[in-house]
ZAMARGU-4260 file (C-alpha; in steps of 0.2 Angstrom, whole numbers, plus 5000, padded with zeros to 4 digits):
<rodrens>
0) 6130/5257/6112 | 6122/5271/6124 | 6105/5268/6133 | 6094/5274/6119 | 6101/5262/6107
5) 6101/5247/6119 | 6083/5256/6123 | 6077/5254/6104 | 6085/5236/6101 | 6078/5230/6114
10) 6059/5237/6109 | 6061/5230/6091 | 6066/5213/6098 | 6050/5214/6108 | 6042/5220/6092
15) 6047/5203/6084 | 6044/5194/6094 | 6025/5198/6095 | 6024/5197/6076 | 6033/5181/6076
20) 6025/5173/6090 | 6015/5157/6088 | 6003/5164/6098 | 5988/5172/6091 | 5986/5190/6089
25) 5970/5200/6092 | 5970/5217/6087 | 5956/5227/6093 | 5952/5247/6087 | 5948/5256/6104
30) 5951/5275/6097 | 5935/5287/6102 | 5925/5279/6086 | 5929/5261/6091 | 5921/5264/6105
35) 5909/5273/6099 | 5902/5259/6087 | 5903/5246/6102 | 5922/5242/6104 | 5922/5239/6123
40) 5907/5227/6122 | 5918/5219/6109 | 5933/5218/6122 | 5922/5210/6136 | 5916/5196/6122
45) 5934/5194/6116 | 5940/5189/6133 | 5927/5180/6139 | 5926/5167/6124 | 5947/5165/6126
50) 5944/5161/6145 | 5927/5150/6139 | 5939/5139/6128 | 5956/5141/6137 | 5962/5148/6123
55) 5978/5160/6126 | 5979/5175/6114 | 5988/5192/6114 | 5974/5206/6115 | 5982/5222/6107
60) 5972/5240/6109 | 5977/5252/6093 | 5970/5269/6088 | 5959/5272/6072 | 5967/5265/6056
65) 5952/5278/6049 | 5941/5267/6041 | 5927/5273/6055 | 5912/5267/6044 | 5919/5250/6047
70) 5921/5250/6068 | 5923/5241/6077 | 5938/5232/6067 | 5946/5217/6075 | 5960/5210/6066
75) 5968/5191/6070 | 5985/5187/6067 | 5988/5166/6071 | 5995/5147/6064 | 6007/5159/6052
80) 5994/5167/6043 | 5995/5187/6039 | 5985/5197/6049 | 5966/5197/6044 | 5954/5211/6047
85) 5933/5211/6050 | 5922/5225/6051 | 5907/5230/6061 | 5911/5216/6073 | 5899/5216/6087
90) 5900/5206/6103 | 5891/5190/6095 | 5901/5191/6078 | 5919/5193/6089 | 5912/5176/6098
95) 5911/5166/6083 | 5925/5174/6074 | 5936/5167/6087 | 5928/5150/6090 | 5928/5147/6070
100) 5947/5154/6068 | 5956/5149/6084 | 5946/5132/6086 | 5944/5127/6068 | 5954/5138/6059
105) 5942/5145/6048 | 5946/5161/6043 | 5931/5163/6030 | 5919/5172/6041 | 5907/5184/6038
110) 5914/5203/6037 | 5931/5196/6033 | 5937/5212/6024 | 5955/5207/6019 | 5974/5205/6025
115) 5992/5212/6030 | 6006/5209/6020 | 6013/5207/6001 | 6009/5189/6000 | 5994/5183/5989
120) 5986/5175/6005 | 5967/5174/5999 | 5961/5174/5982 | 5944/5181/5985 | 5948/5193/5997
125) 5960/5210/5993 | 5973/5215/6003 | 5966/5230/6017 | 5977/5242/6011 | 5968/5239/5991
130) 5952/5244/5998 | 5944/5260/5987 | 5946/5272/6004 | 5963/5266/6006 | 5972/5262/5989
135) 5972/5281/5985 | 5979/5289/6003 | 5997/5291/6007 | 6001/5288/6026 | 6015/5298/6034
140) 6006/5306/6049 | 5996/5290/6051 | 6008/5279/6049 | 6008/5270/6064 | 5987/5274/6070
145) 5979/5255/6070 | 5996/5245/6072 | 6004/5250/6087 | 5998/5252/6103 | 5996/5268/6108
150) 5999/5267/6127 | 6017/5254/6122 | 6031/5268/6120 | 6042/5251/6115 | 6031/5247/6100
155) 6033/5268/6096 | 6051/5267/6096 | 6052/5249/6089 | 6043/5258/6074 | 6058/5272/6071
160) 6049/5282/6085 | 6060/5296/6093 | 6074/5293/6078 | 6070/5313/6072 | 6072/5318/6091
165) 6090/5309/6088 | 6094/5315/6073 | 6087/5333/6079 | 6101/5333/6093 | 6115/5329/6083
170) 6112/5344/6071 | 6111/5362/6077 | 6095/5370/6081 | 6099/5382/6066 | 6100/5368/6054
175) 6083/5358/6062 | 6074/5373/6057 | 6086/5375/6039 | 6078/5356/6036 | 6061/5361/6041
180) 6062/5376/6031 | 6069/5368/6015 | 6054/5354/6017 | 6040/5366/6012 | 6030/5360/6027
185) 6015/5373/6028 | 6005/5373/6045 | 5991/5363/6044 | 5978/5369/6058 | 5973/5380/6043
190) 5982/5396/6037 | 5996/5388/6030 | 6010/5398/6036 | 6028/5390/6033 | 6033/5381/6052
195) 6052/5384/6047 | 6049/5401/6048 | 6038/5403/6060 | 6052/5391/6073 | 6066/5405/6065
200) 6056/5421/6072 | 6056/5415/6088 | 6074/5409/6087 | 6079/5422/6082 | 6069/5434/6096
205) 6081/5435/6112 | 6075/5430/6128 | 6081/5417/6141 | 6064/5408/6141 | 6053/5403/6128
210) 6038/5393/6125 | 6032/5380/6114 | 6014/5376/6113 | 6002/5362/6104 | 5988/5367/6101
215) 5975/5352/6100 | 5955/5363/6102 | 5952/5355/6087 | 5934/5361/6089 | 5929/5362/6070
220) 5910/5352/6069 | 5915/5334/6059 | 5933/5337/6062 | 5943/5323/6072 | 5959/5322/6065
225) 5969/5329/6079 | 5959/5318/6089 | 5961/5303/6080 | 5981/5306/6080 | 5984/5308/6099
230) 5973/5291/6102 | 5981/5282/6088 | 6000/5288/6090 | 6003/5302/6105 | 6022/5298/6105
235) 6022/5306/6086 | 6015/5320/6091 | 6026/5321/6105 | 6042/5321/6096 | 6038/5333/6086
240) 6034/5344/6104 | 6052/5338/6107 | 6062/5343/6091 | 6050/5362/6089 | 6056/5367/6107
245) 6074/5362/6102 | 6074/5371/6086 | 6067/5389/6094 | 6076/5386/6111 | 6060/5383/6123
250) 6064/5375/6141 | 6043/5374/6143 | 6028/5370/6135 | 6010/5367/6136 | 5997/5354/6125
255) 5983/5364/6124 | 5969/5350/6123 | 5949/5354/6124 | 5944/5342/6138 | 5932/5334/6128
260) 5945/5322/6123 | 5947/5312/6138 | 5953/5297/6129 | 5967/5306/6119 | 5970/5317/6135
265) 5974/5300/6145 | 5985/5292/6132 | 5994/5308/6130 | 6001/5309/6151 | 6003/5290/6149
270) 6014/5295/6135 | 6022/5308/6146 | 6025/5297/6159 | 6036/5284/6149 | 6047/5297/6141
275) 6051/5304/6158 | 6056/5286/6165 | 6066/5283/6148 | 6074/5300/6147 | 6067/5306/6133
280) 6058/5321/6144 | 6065/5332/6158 | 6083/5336/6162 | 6096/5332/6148 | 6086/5323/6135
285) 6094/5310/6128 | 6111/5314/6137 | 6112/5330/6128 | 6111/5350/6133 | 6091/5349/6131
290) 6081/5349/6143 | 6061/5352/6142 | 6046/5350/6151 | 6029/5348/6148 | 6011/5356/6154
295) 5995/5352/6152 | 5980/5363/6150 | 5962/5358/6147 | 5951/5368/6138 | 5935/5371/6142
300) 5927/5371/6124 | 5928/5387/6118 | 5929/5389/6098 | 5939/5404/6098 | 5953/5396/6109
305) 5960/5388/6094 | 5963/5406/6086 | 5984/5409/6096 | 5982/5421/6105 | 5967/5416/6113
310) 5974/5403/6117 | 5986/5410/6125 | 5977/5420/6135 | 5966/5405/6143 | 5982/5396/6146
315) 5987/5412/6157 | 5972/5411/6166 | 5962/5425/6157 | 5945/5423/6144 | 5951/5418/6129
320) 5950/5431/6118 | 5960/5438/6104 | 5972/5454/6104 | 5978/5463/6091 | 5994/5459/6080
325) 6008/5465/6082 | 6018/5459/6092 | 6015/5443/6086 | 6016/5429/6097 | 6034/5424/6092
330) 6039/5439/6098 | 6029/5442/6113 | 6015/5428/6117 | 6014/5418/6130 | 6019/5428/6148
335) 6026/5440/6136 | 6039/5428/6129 | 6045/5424/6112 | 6032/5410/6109 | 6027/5395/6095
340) 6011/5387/6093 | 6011/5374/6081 | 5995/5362/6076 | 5994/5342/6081 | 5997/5337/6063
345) 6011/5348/6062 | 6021/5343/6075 | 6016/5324/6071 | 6024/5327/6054 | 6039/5334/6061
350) 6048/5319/6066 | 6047/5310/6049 | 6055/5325/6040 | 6070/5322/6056 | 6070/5304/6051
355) 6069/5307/6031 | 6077/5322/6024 | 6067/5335/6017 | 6069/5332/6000 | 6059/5313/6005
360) 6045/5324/6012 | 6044/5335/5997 | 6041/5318/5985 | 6023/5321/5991 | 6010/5335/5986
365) 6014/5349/5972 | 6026/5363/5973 | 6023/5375/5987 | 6009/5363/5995 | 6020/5347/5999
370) 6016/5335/6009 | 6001/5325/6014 | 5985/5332/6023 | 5972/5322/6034 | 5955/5326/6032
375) 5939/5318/6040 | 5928/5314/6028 | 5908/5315/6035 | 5891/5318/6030 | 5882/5312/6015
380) 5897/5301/6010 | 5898/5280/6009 | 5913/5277/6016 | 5917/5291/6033 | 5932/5293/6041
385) 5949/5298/6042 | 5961/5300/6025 | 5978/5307/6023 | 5979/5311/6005 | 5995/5321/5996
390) 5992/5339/5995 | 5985/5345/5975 | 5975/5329/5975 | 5958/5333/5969 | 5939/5333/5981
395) 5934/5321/5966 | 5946/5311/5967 | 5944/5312/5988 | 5924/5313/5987 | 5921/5300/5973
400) 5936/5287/5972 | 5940/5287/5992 | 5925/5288/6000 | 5914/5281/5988 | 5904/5297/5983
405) 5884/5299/5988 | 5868/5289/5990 | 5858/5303/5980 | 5865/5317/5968 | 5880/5326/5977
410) 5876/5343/5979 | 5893/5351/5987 | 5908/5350/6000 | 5911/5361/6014 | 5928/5363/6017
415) 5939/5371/6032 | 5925/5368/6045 | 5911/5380/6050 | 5923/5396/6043 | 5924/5387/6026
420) 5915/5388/6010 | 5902/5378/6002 | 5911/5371/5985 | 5899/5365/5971 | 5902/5349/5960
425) 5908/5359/5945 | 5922/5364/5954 | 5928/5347/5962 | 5942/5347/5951 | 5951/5358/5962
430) 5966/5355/5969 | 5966/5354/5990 | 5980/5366/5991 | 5979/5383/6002 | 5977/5393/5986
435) 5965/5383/5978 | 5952/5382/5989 | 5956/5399/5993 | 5952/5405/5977 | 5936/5394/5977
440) 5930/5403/5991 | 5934/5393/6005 | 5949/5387/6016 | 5962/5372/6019 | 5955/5374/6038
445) 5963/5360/6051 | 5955/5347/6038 | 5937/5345/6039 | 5928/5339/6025 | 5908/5341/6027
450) 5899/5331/6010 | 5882/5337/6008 | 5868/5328/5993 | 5853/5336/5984 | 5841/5336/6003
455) 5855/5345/6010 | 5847/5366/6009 | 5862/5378/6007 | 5853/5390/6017 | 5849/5381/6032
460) 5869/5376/6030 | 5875/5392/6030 | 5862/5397/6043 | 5869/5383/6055 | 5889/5387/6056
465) 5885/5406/6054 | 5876/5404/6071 | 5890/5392/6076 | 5903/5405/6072 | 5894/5417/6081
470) 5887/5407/6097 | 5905/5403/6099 | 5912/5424/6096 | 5921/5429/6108 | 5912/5445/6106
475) 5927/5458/6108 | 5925/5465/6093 | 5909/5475/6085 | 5910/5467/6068 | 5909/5449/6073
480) 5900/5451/6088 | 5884/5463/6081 | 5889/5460/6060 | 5887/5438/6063 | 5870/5441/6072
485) 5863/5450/6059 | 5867/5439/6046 | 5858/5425/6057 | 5843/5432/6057 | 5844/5438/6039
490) 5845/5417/6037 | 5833/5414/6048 | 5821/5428/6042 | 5823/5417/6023 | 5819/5401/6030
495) 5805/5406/6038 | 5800/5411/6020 | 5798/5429/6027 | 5816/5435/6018 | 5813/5448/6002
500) 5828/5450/5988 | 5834/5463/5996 | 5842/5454/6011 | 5854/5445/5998 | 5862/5462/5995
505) 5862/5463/6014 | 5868/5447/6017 | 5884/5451/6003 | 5888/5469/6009 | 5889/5462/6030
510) 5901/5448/6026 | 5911/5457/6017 | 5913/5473/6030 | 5914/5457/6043 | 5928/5448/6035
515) 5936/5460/6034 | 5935/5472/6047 | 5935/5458/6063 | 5950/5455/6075 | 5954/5437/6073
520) 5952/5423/6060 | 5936/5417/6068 | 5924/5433/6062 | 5937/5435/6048 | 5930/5417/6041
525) 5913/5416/6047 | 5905/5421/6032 | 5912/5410/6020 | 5897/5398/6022 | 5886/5412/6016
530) 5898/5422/6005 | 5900/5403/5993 | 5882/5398/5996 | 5877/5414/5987 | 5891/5413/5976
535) 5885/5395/5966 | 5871/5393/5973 | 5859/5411/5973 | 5846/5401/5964 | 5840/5392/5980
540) 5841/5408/5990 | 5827/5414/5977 | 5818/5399/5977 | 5817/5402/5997 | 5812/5422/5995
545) 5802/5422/5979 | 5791/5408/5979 | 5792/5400/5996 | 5801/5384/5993 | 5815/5373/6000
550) 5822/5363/5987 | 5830/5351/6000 | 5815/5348/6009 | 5823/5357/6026 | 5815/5372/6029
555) 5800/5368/6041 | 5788/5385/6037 | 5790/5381/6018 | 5786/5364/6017 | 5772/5353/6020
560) 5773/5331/6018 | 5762/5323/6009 | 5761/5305/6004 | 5761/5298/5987 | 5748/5286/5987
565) 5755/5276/5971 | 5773/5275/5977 | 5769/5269/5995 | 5769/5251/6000 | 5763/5253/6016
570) 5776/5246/6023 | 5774/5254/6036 | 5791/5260/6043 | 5783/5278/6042 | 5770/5273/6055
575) 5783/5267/6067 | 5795/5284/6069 | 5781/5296/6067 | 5781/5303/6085 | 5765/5311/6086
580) 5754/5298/6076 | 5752/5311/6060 | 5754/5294/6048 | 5740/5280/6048 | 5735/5265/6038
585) 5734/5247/6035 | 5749/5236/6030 | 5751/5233/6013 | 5741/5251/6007 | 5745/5269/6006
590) 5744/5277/6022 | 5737/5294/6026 | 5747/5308/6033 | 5736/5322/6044 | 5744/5337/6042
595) 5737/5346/6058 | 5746/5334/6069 | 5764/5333/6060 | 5777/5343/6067 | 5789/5340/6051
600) 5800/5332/6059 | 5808/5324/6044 | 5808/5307/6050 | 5794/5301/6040 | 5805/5305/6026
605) 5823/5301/6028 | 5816/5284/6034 | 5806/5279/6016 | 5815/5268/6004 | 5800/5271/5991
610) 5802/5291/5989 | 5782/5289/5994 | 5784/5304/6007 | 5789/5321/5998 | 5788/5338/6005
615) 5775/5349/5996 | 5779/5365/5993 | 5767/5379/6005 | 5761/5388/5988 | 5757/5407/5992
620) 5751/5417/5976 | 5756/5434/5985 | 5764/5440/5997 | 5753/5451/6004 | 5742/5432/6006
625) 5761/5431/6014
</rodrens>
């Protein structure tokens, strides 16, 4: 038995031992929403009431399991039981959860969401993993997020971790990339190109050094995926660093990580730290011929940075922006060498195809789209989070039966991020495969799915990420840095109800020349927002130009609130948001709403439950009145 064996036996014996230990367990979710939601708070109540009651307890941190709607979770496993889950647990509830379960083992509290295991253990309450968001989802990247913890490398590798590093170095770097290639995988940070091939380009380049680089600016708005992966389970993402830079013959890499993660940024050189004190980094990896290092470099937010060879260029110390292609960055990237940039989620993927086979990864997904494919899943939506669904499962079947659909008639799904498209509900029977959401419009992207409902205005949607897109444009090239301002104002000129149907000709004719005439993918996907906006949904547009209206409710110039004197209550709940005092009247009777002192807001309105506060259309019989 060599030291990685007696390494890995000695984890899973530890591994047992916790789950088989009569002491009680405490699970606690402390990924970036955990903490978000009130996690640490949770921590500090946790350990005070065991020190209170002298009670001794194992306190475990894990990432996001990805129900995020639910944080913070805190889980107890103790007297034999499975491990049981609640949700929303706040400082108070985490008190009483313990006194009521470690002193009188009641288990039977409030929020208790369900258990662990195969056993029928409570009658009344479903197992977690046959909850509606998580019945549905297949976890392979995810596998480990919310049951290990992320800063143990024993509980990694107690869990199979660094088995497809093994496996990788007793095969040929030729045949790693033969596996990969077989597998199907497709890159998942959004264009979808196959990552066998791309690892046998740069193999196949000549050059004494070569690079490897992750590429984690996962700077989509909504997205969190990558995030949520390198808190939850940084070792997976690391192996597959690992076995990349063995397959194309790299000595070096870089993690190229926005430094808005500071959380998955710590975990990640915790991580780095333990592979070097267990050989698993640095010279001679696992007593073989490999040796790799690793580099950190912290981006300083910029959009276009996620595009490779911006990347690149920041990580050399320039501005990040693009260059033409050819040579492509397999060929000549970064310092001029034969370079490979893979995704978070493509490298964490990686390992278990090592550890498998390809043919077990190709079970998942449909042909030519195998596989699964996290997605976070926000916006106008029940149940938020992070799924991992097989590739050709539907956005119904995501939107509606995972997260549990919409509180008011859906409207449509943005996919792929600010540079995706805007997909209505007659066409959420699509497939999420590359080419059927290309075909729709819009793009697979890193994995961003954005739910929008009927007070959601397309315009003002494709108004926002346009002027994402182009706030964020590096500005190197004329189309996207002149073409996206122009359609910004076009939008903005609409929503001001100062737009004429001839801007919608405009609008079509500047996307077009822009997607197609700009450098890199940014300016190349900027106006797919507008481009599917106007596609299935050139009504509203019209609305906006030829009568002045917002459907939605959005557009401040077109839109002014009334009250509904026979559907409000006065219960007042207007009153109190109302910042500049525009809403009066006693409790129990319809208020009154002064118009000269509202500043539209919206507050008044998204905090009514009666539907008494509507947005009245500004009616303007001409435009020359216009």
């Amino acid at each position: 038995m060599n030291k990685f064996e007696k390494l890995v036996e000695k984890s899973k014996k530890q591994w047992d031992n916790i789950n088989n230990s009569k002491t009680p367990i405490i699970y606690l979710g402390t990924a970036s929403c955990g903490k978000a939601a009130g996690a640490d708070e949770v921590k500090e109540a946790i350990l005070a009431t065991l020190k209170k009651h002298k009670l001794f307890a194992r306190l475990i941190e894990v990432g996001c399991i990805g129900t995020c709607y639910l944080e913070p979770l805190m889980d107890i496993s103790a007297f034999g039981n499975p491990r049981i889950s609640y949700g929303n647990v706040d400082a108070e509830w985490a008190k009483k959860i313990i006194e009521k379960y470690l002193l009188e083992k009641d288990y039977h509290n409030l929020k208790l969401l369900g258990y662990f295991g195969k056993n029928n253990f409570l009658d009344d309450v479903p197992r977690f993993f046959d909850q509606p968001m998580l019945k549905l989802q297949v976890r392979i990247v995810l596998k480990n997020c919310g049951f290990i913890d992320p800063e143990s490398i024993e509980h990694y590798l107690a869990n199979d971790g660094y088995q497809g590093l093994k496996n990788a170095l007793e095969m040929s770097p030729e045949d790693v990339i033969k596996e990969v290639i077989e597998s199907g995988i497709r890159g998942r940070g959004g264009a979808g190109f196959p990552t066998g091939k791309k690892w046998k380009f740069c193999r196949d380049t000549k050059s004494k050094i070569k690079y490897l680089i992750c590429n984690a600016d996962e700077g989509d708005p909504g997205a969190f995926m990558n995030r949520s992966l390198l808190e939850g389970d940084p070792h997976s993402v690391l192996e597959g660093i690992l076995i990349a830079a063995y397959a194309i013959g790299a000595s070096e890499g870089y993690i190229y990580i926005r430094a808005e993660y500071p959380l998955a940024i710590q975990r990640l050189k915790k991580a780095v730290k333990q592979m070097k004190k267990y050989n698993l980094l640095g010279n001679n990896i696992l007593d073989s011929d490999f040796s790799f290092e690793i580099k950190f470099k912290e981006g300083a937010g910029a959009f276009v940075c996620g595009e490779e060879t911006a990347l690149i260029a920041s990580i050399e110390g320039k501005r990040g922006m693009p260059r033409t292609r050819p040579p492509f960055p397999a060929i000549s990237g970064l310092q001029g060498k034969p370079t490979t940039i893979n995704n978070v989620e493509t490298l964490g993927t990686i390992p278990h195809i090592l550890r498998n086979g390809s043919s077990w990864f190709k079970q998942f997904g449909v042909e030519n789209n195998y596989g699964t494919k996290t997605f976070s899943l926000v916006g106008k939506i029940r149940r938020t989070g992070l799924i991992e669904v097989p590739l050709g499962t539907s956005l119904r079947k995501i939107i509606f039966d995972i997260g549990g659909g919409t509180l008011k008639p859906f409207k449509a799904v943005q996919t792929g991020g600010p540079s995706g498209g805007c997909i209505p509900e007659e066409l959420l029977n699509t497939p999420v495969t590359y080419e059927s959401l290309a075909a729709a419009g819009s793009i697979m992207g890193s994995g961003g799915l954005i739910v929008m409902d009927k007070d959601t205005c397309v315009v003002d949607v494709a108004r926002y990420f346009l002027d994402f897109c182009q706030k964020e444009s590096c500005g190197k090239c004329t189309p996207c840095r002149v073409g996206t301002r122009h359609m910004v104002e076009l939008l903005e000129k609409i929503c001001r109800g100062e737009g004429e149907i001839e801007d919608l000709t405009k609008l079509e004719s500047l996307a077009n020349i822009v997607r197609a005439t700009s450098l890199c993918g940014l300016g190349q996907t900027a106006p797919n927002p507008v481009l599917t906006t106007l596609r299935y949904f050139r009504p509203e547009y019209v609305e906006h130009i030829e009568h002045l209206y917002c459907p939605a409710v959005v557009c401040r110039a077109l839109i002014e609130y009334i009250v509904i004197p026979e559907k409000c209550t006065g219960c007042q709940r207007c009153v109190s948001v109302c910042p500049t005092g525009a809403i009066t009247g006693p409790r129990s009777e319809p208020h009154n709403l002064d118009a000269s002192k509202c500043i539209k807001c919206r507050a008044c309105y998204e905090v009514c439950r009666f539907d008494a506060i509507a947005g009245n259309a500004i009616i303007i019989k001409s435009r020359e009145e216009k």
